[in-house]
C-alpha positions as CSV (number, residue, x, y, z in Angstrom):
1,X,0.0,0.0,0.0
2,X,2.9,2.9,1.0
3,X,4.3,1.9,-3.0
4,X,1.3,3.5,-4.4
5,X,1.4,6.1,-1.8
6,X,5.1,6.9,-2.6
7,X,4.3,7.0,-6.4
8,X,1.4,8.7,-6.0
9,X,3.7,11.4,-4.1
10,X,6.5,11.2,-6.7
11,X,3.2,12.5,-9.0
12,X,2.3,15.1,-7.0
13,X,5.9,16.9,-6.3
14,X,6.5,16.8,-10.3
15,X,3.0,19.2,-10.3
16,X,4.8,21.5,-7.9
17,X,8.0,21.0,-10.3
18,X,6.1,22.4,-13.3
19,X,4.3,24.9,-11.3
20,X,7.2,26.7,-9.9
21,X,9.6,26.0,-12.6
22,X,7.5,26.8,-16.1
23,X,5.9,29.4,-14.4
24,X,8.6,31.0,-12.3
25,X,8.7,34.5,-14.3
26,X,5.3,34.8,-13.7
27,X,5.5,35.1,-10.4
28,X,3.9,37.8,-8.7
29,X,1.6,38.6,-12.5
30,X,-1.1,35.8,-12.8
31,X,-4.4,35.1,-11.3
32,X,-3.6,32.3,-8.9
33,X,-7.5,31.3,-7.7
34,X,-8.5,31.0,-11.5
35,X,-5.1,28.4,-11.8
36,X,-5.2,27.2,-8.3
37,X,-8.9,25.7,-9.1
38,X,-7.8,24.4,-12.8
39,X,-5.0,22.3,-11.1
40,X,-8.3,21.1,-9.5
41,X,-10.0,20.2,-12.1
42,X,-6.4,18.9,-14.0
43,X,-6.3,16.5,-11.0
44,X,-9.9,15.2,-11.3
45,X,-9.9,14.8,-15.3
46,X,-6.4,13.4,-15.2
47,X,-7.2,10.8,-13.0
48,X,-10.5,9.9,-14.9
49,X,-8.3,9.9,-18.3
50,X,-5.3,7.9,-17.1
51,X,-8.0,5.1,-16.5
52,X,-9.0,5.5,-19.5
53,X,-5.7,5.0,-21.2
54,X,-4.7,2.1,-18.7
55,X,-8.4,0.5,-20.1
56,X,-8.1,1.3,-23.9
57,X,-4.2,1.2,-24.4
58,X,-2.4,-0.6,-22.1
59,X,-4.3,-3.7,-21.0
60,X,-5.0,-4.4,-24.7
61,X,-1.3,-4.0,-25.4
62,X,-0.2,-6.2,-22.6
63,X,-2.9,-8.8,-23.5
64,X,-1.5,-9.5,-27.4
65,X,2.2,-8.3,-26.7
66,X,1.5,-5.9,-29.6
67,X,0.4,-2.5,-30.2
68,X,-3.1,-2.4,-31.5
69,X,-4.0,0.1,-34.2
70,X,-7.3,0.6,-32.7
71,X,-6.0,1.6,-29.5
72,X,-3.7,4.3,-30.5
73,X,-6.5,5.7,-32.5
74,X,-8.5,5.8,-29.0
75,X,-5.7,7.4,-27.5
76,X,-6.1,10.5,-29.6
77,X,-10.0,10.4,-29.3
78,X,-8.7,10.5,-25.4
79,X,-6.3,13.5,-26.1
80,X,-9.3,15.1,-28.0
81,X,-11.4,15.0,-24.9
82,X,-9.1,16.4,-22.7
83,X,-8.5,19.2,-24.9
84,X,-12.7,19.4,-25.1
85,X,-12.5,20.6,-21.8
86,X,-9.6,22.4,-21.1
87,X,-11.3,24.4,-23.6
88,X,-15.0,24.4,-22.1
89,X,-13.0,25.8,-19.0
90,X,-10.7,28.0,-20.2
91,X,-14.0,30.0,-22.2
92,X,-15.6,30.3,-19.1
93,X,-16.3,34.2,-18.9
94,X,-14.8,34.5,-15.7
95,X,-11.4,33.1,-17.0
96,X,-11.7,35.1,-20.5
97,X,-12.2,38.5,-18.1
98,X,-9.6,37.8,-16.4
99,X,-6.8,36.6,-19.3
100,X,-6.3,33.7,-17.3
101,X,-6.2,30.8,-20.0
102,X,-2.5,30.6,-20.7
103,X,-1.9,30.2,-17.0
104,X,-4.6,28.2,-16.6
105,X,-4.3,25.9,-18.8
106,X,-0.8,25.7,-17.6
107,X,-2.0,24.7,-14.0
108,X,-4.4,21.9,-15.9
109,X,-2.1,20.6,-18.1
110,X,0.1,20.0,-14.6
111,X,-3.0,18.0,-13.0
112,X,-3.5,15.6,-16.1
113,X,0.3,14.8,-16.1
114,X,1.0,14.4,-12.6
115,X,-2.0,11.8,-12.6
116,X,-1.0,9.7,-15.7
117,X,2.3,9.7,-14.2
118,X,0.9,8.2,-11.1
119,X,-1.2,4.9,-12.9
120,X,1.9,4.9,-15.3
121,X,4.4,4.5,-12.0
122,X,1.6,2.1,-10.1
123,X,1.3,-0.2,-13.6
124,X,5.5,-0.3,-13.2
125,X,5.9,-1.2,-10.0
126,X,3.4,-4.3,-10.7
127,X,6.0,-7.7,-10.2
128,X,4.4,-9.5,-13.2
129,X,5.1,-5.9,-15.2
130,X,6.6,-6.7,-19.0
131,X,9.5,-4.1,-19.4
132,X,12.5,-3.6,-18.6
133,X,11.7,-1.8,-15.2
134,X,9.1,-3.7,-12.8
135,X,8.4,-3.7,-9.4
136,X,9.2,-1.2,-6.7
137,X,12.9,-0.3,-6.7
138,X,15.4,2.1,-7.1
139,X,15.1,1.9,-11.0
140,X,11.0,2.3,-11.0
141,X,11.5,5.9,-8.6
142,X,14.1,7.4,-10.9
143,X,11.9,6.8,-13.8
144,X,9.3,7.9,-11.7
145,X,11.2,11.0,-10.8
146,X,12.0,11.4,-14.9
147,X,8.7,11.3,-16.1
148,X,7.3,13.2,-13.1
149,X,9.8,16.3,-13.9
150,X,8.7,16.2,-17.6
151,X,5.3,14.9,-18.5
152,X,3.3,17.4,-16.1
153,X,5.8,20.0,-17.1
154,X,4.9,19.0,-21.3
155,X,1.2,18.9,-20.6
156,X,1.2,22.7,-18.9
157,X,3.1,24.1,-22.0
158,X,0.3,22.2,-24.4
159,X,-2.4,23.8,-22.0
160,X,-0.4,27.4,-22.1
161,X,-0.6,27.2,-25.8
162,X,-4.1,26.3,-26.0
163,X,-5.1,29.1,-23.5
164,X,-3.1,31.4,-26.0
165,X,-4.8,30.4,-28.6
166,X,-8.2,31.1,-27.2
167,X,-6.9,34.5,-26.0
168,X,-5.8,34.8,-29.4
169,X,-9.1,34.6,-31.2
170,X,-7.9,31.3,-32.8
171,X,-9.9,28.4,-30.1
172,X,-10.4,25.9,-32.7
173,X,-7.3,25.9,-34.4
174,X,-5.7,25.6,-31.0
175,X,-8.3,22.7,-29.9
176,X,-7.3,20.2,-32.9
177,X,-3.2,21.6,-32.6
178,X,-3.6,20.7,-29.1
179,X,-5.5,17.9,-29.2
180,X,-3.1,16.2,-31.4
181,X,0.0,16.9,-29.3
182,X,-1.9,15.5,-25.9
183,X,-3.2,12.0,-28.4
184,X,1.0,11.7,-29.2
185,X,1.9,12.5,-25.5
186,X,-0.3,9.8,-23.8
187,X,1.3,7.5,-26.4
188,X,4.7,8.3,-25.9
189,X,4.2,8.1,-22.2
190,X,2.3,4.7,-22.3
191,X,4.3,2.8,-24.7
192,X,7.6,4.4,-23.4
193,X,7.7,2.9,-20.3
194,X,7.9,-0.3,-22.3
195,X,10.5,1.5,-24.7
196,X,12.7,3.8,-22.6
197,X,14.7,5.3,-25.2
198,X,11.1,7.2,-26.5
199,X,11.1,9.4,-23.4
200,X,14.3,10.9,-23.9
201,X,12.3,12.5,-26.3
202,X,10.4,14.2,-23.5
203,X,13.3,16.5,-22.5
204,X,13.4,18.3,-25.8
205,X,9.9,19.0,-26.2
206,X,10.2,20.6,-22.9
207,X,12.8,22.2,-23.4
208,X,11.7,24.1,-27.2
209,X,8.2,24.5,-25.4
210,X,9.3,26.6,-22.3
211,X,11.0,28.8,-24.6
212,X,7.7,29.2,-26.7
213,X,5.4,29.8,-23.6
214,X,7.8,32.1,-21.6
215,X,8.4,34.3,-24.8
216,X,4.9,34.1,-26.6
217,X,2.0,32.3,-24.5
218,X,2.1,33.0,-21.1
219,X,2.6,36.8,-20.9
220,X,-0.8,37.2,-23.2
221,X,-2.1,36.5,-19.6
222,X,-0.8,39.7,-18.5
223,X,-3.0,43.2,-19.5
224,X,-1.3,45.8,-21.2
225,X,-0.4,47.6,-17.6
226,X,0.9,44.2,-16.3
227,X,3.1,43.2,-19.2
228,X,5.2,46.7,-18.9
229,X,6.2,45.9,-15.5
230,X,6.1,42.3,-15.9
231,X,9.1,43.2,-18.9
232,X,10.9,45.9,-16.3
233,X,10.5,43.3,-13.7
234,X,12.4,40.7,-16.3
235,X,15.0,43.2,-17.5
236,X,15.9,44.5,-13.9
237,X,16.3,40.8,-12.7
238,X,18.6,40.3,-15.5
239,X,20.6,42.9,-14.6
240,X,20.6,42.5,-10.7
241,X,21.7,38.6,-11.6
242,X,24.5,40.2,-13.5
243,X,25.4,42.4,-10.5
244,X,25.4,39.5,-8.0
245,X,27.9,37.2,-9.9
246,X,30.2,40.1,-10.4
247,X,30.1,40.9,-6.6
248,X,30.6,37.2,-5.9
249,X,34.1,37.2,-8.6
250,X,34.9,40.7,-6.3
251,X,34.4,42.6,-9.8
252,X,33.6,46.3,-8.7
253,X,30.0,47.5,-9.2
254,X,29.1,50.7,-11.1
255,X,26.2,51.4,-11.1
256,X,23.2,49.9,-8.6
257,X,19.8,50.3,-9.5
């Protein structure tokens, strides 16, 4: 019983990973209660849709040794629904008054990784499990700390980008882009833990993605007033960083702001 407990925690602190890491320069700027209650409801659908993929991907997979073609095609139909209601969420009028879809979606994409992590980890950790990791050990928590760094972190950056979308004036262009990317990420994630070498793949999706959402998706969360500071607020931390290494090599400071 404390395995699933301890995977289920491994799950949780990778939300609190993506949270404070893909979001850390917009600290102080968003609307936490509007992403606070999408974690929420990121939790809730996660967990419902992580079933689902254990019900209509992996147990078939398992039981022929293959990977059906139907399955992976419900896989998609599974990414499609998630997407469905990010987006009956994020159109809410509340959410929309408040520019709060990037951020939001970013908090919900969090909740449906953390939780598809958690049945991937507890499917792992089974003895009679068929890859190359199985059981509870040291090799099922580091891949369980892998994919809980990553996967929740890959899932806010898709829901960032459909929030922006939506902001954008461009919902159902963003709903099938999006829906797309969350069908190949449940795939990646289910049949990598069978194939390990697929979820290296992981690292530069995340990676390209950050760049994307810190640049572009997250600061149309931010109104007009907002954004200003929220750029002085970027460019004096840049500069203060700069400041603080010099200090620490004993290089003389000019000019202190």
């Amino acid at each position: 019983m404390w395995h699933a407990q301890a995977l289920t925690l491994i799950g949780l602190v990778g939300i609190f990973i993506g949270w404070r890491g893909g979001m850390r320069r917009m600290v102080g700027f968003y609307d936490m209660p509007n992403a606070t209650i999408h974690l929420a409801w990121g939790i809730a659908i996660g967990g419902l849709s992580a079933w689902f993929v254990d019900s209509l991907f992996i147990q078939p997979m398992l039981a022929v040794r293959a990977v059906p073609v139907e399955s992976v095609i419900l896989l998609l139909f599974i990414g499609l629904a998630q997407t469905g209601a990010v987006h009956l969420l994020l159109t809410r009028e509340r959410v929309k008054l408040l520019r709060a879809a990037p951020t939001s979606g970013w908090t919900f994409g969090l909740g449906l990784g953390g939780m598809q992590v958690v049945y991937l980890l507890i499917r792992v950790a089974d003895e009679n499990w068929i890859g190359i990791i199985a059981g509870f050990g040291t090799p099922t928590i580091l891949l369980g700390v892998y994919l809980a760094v990553f996967a929740p972190w890959l899932q806010g950056i898709i829901g960032a980008w459909q929030g922006a979308g939506i902001l954008s004036g461009r919902p159902w262009g963003a709903i099938w882009k999006a829906a797309l990317a969350r069908g190949l990420l449940l795939f990646l994630l289910a049949y990598g833990v069978l194939n390990l070498p697929m979820l290296l793949m992981l690292v530069p999706a995340v990676l390209l993605g950050q760049m994307r959402a810190d640049d572009e998706w997250l600061p149309l969360a931010l109104l007009p007033s907002l954004r200003q500071e929220y750029e002085r607020v970027r460019r004096k931390g840049g500069k203060r960083l700069k400041q603080r290494r010099e200090r620490e090599r004993g290089v003389p400071v000019a000019e202190e702001e």
